[in-house]
Each structure stands twice: as structure tokens, then as C-alpha cells.
N, C-alpha and C positions, 0 to 999 in steps of 0.2 A: 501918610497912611490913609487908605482908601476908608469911607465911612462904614462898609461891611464890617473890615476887618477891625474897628476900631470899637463894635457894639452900641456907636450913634444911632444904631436904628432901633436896637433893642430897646436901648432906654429911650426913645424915644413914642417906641411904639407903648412901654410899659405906661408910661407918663399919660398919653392919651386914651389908651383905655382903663386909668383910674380915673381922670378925670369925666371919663362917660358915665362910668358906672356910679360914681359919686352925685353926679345932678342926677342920673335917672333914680337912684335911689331917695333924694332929698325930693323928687317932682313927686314922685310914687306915694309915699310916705307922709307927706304932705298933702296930698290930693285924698290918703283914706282917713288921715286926720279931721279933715276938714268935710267929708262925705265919704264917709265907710261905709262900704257896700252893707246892705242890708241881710242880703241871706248869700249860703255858696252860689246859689245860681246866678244872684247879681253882681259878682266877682267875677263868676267864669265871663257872662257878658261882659265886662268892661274889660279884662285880659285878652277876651276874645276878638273887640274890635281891632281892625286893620293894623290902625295906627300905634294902637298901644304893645299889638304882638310881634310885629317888626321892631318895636322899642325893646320888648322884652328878647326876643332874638337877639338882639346885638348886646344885651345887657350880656346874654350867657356865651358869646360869642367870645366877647371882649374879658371875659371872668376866667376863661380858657385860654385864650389868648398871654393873657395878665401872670396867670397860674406858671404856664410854659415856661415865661421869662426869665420870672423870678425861682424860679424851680432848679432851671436851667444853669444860669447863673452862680446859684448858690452851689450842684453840682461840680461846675467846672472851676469855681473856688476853693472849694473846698476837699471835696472828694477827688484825692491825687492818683488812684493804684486806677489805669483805665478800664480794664473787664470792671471793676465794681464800677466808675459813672457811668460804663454802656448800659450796664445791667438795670442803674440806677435810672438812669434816664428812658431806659425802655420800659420800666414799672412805672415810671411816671407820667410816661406819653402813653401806655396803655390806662390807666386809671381815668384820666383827662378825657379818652378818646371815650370810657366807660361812660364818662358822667357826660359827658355831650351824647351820646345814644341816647341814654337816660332823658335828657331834659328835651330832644327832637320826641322821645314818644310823649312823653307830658304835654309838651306845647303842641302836638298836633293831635290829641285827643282834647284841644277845648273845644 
């Protein structure tokens, strides 16, 4: 069985972006621990820099990505009559698509 067809890639891609999201959150969290911005504007500046808004990019990339998998998955397990998982999975891949609009105008208004 070819690896597509077998979902090695799904869980695989799931497995990697928990684990992104997991150090970005532990670095993050850790780092306002340890120096917590002092007012909003000194938040927006530190979300702002290069480095940390491509981090945070792929944090909501990978959260989407993650979302799909596992969304997906539980669909095609579970939900058997197929108009309802089309239906199902087109409400879910429009919600996902909703909240990625959502966080490109957040993240490109810092």
C-alpha cells in the first residue's frame, strides 16, 4: 500500500505540527515569563519582529493544518452517510479557512 493511501502522511504531518506548536508555545510562554512585555505596544513590538512573526505564522499555519487532520480523520471514521461528511467537512474546511482570514488580518495589522 502506497504511503498516501495508507494516511503515513497525515499522521505524520499531524505529529510534526504538534510538535512545532508545542516548543513554540513552551519558548513563547517561557520567554513572557521570564520578561513580560511591559505595556500592549511592547508586545505588538516583540510579535512584530521578523523572527518571531514568521514563528508565529507557522504556529497558526501548523494549528490549521493540525485542525484539518484531525477533524478530517474523525469525519471519515466516524461520520458514515457521505452527503453528511461532505457537508461535514465543507463546514469545517470553511470555518478553518474563516479563522486563517481572521489571524492573516490580525498578524498583518502589527
Amino acid at each position: 500500500m502506497r504511503a498516501v493511501a495508507s494516511g503515513t502522511r497525515a499522521w505524520l504531518l499531524q505529529r510534526l505540527t504538534a510538535v512545532y506548536m508545542l516548543v513554540f508555545l513552551v519558548l513563547t510562554l517561557g520567554r513572557c515569563a521570564v520578561d513580560p512585555p511591559a505595556s500592549h505596544e511592547a508586545w505588538r513590538n516583540w510579535i512584530g519582529t521578523g523572527g518571531m512573526r514568521v514563528a508565529t505564522v507557522l504556529f497558526f499555519v501548523g494549528l490549521v493544518l493540525h485542525a484539518w487532520v484531525g477533524l478530517r480523520d474523525v469525519a471519515m471514521d466516524y461520520v458514515h452517510p457521505l452527503a453528511l461528511r461532505v457537508a461535514l467537512l465543507a463546514l469545517v474546511g470553511a470555518g478553518l479557512a474563516a479563522f486563517a482570514a481572521w489571524m492573516i488580518l490580525v498578524l498583518a495589522g502589527l
